[in-house]
C-alpha positions as CSV (number, residue, x, y, z in Angstrom):
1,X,0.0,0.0,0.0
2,X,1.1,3.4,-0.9
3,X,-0.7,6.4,1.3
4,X,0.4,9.8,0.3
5,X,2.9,11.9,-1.8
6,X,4.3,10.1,-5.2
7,X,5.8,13.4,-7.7
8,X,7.6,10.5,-10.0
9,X,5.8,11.5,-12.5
10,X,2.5,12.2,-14.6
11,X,2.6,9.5,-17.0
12,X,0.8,5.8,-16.7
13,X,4.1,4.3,-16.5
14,X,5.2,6.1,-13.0
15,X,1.7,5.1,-11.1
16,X,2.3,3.6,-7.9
17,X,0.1,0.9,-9.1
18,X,2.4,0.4,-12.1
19,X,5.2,0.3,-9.9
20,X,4.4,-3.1,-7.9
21,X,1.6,-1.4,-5.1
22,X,-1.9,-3.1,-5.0
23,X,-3.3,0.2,-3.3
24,X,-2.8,3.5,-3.9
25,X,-4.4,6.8,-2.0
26,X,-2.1,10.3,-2.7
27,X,-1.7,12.6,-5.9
28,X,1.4,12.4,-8.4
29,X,2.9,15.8,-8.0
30,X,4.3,18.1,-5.6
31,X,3.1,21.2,-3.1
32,X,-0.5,20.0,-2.7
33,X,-2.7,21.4,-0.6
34,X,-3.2,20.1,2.8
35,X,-7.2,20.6,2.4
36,X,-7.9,20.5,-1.0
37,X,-8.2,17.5,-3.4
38,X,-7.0,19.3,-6.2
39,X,-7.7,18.8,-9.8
40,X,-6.5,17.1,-13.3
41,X,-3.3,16.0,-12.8
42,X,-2.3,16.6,-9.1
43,X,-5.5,15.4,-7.7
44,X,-5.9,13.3,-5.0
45,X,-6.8,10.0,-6.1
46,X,-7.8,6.6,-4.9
47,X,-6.6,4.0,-7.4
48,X,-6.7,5.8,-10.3
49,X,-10.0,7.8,-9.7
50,X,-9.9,11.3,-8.0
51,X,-11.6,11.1,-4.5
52,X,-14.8,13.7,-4.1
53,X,-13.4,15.4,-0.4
54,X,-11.0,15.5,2.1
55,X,-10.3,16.9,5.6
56,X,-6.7,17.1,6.0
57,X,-4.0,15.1,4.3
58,X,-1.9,14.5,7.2
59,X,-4.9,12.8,9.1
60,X,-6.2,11.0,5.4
61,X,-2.7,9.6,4.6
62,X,-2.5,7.9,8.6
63,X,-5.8,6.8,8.5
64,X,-5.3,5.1,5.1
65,X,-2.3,3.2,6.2
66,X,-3.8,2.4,9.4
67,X,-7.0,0.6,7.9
68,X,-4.5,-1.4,5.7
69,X,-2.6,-2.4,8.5
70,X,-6.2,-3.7,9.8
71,X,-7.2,-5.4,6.7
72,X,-4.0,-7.0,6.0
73,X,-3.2,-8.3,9.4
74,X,-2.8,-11.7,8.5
75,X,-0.4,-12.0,5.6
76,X,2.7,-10.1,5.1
77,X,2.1,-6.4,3.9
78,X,3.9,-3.4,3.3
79,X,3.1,0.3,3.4
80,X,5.2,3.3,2.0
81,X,3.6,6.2,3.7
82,X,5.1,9.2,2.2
83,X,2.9,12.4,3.9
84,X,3.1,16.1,2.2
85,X,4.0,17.2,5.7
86,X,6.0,19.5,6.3
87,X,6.0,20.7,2.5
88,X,4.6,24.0,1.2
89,X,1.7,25.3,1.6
90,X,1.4,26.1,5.0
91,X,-1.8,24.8,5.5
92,X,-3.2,23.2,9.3
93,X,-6.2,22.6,11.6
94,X,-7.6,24.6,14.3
95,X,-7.2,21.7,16.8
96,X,-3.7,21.5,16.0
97,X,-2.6,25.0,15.9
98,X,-4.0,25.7,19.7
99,X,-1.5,23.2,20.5
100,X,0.8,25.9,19.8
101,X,-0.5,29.6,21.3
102,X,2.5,30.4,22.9
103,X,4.3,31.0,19.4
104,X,3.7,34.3,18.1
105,X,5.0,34.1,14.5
106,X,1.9,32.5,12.8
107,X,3.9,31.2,10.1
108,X,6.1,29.2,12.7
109,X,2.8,28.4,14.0
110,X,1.5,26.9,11.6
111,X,4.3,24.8,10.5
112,X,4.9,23.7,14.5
113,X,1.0,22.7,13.8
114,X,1.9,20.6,10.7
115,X,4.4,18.9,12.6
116,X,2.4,18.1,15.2
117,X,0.0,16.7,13.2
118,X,2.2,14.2,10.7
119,X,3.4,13.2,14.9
120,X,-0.3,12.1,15.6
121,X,-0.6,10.4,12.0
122,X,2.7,8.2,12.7
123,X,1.6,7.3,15.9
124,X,-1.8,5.8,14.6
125,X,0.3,3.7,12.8
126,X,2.4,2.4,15.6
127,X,-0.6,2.4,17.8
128,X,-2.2,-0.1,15.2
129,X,0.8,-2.3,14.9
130,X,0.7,-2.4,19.3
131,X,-3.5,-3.3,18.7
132,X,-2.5,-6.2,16.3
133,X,0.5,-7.3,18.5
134,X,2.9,-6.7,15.0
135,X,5.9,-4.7,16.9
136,X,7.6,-7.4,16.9
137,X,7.8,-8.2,13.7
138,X,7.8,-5.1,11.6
139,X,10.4,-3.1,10.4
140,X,9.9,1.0,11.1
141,X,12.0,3.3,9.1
142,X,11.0,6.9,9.4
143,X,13.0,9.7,7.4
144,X,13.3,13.0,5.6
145,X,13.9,13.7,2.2
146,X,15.8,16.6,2.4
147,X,16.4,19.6,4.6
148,X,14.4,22.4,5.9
149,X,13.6,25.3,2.9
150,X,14.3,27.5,6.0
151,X,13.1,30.9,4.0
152,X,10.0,29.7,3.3
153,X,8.4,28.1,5.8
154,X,10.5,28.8,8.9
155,X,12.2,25.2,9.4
156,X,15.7,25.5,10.8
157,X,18.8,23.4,9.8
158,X,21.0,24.6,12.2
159,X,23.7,24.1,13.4
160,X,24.5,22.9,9.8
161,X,24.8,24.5,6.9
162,X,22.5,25.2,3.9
163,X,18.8,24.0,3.4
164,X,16.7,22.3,0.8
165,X,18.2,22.3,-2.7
166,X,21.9,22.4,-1.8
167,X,24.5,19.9,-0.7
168,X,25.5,21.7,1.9
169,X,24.7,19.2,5.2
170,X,21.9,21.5,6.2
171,X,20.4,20.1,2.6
172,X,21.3,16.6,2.8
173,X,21.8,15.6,6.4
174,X,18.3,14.5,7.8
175,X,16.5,12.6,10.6
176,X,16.4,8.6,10.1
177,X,15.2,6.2,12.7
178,X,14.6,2.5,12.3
179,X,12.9,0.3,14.9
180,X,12.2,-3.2,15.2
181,X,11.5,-4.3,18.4
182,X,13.1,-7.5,19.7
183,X,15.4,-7.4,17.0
184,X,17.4,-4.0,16.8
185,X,18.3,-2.4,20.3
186,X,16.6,0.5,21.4
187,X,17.5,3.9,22.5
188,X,20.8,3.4,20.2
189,X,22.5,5.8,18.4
190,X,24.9,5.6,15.5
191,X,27.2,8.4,14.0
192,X,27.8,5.9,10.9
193,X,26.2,7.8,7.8
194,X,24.1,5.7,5.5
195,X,21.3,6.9,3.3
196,X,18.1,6.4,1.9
197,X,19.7,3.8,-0.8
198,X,19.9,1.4,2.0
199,X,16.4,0.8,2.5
200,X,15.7,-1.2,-0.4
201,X,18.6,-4.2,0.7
202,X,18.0,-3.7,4.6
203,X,14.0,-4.3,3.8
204,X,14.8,-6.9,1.4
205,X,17.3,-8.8,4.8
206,X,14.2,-8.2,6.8
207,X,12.4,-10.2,4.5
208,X,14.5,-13.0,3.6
209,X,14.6,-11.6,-0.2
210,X,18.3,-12.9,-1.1
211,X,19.7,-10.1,-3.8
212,X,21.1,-10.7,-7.2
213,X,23.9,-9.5,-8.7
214,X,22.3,-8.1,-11.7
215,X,19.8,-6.0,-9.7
216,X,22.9,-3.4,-9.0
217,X,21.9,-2.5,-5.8
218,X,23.8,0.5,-4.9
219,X,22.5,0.6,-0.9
220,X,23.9,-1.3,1.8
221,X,21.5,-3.9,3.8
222,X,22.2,-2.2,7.8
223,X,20.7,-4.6,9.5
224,X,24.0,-6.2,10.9
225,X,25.3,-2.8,11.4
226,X,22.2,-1.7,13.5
227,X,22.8,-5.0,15.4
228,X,26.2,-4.1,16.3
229,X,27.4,-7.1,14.0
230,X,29.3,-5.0,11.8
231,X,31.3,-2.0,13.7
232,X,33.1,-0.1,10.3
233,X,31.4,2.1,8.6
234,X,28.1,0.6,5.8
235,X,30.0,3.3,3.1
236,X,33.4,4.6,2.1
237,X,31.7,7.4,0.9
238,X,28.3,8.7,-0.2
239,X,27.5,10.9,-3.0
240,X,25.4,13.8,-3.7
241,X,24.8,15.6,-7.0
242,X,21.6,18.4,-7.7
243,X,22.8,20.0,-10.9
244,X,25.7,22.3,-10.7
245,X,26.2,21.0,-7.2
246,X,28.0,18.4,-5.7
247,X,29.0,16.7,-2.3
């Protein structure tokens, strides 16, 4: 299942349910509204059909995972949950901006409101996997795509350098937590940097998938690492590259 935020492109070709998904709920572009469906091609659709309403898409997204969590309990699922939060426009709730009345800047508000909100939508999901007794045997990953656009919308990157678009750290360097209760050790953290490459083979360990040569998988399968197995570093190096720039 695939809840949320795709921007791979328009065509048929790059639909989630081309790509290998059974279920898809989200839109196929970028900056959506937060309480809009939108229209032609960045609407939110179920499948392939746009959906009439929605309340928010922070709450939509969870809430879609979370019943396919339910109704997939007992066989072996996978969901890619991608929400628009915190991305342009900023766009909330009432009940989640009073959370926040003690910041003046309204912009800052807001997006404090946003991020409050995607909180509640990823703990529906862990709360569902606690209802179904699952914990123990499902791999969490939970990470950024980027940095803060700190003009826009008043994230901070600090104390490293740069922001979204650039290869500065402030632009690349992002928050990434895996759990797996039972099986990686909690409260731990590693200095080791890997990236978002390595989900594919660590998801693919987790599952007993054994890799092939051919695929030229460019990721690194962490699992070992995150069990203290392996102690040097998952990369030599890691690359970056977003047009003239480079890291």
């Amino acid at each position: 299942g695939w809840f949320g935020k795709s921007h791979l492109g328009n065509e048929p070709q790059f639909h989630p349910l081309k790509r290998g998904f059974d279920e898809f709920f989200g839109f196929l572009g970028g900056a959506h509204s937060y309480l809009e469906t939108g229209a032609g091609p960045n609407a939110i659709l179920r499948g392939i059909e746009p959906v009439p309403s929605i309340d928010y898409t922070s709450d939509a997204f969870a809430q879609e995972a979370v019943s396919f969590i339910g109704r997939h309990q007992d066989q072996p699922w996978f969901v890619y949950l991608p929400f628009n939060a915190v991305h342009a426009p900023l766009e909330t709730l009432e009940k989640y901006e009073a959370r926040f009345k003690a910041i003046t800047d309204p912009q800052r508000r807001k997006f404090a409101a946003m991020l409050s909100a995607l909180d509640d939508g990823v703990g529906s999901v862990l709360a569902k996997l606690r209802e179904q007794q699952q914990e123990e045997r499902t791999l969490i990953i939970f990470h950024s795509d980027n940095g803060g656009p700190t003009p826009s919308i008043t994230s901070g990157n600090g104390p490293l350098r740069g922001f979204k678009g650039q290869t500065w750290e402030g632009g690349v360097r992002v928050p990434f937590f895996a759990q797996w209760k039972g099986t990686l050790p909690a409260g731990k953290v590693d200095d080791r940097p890997v990236a978002q490459i390595d989900i594919l083979p660590t998801v693919l360990a987790a599952a007993g998938v054994e890799v092939k040569p051919e695929w030229k998988i460019d990721g690194v399968n962490l699992l070992p690492y995150l069990k203290g197995e392996k102690i040097e570093a998952p990369h030599e190096a890691i690359f970056w590259r977003f047009g003239q720039q480079i890291a």
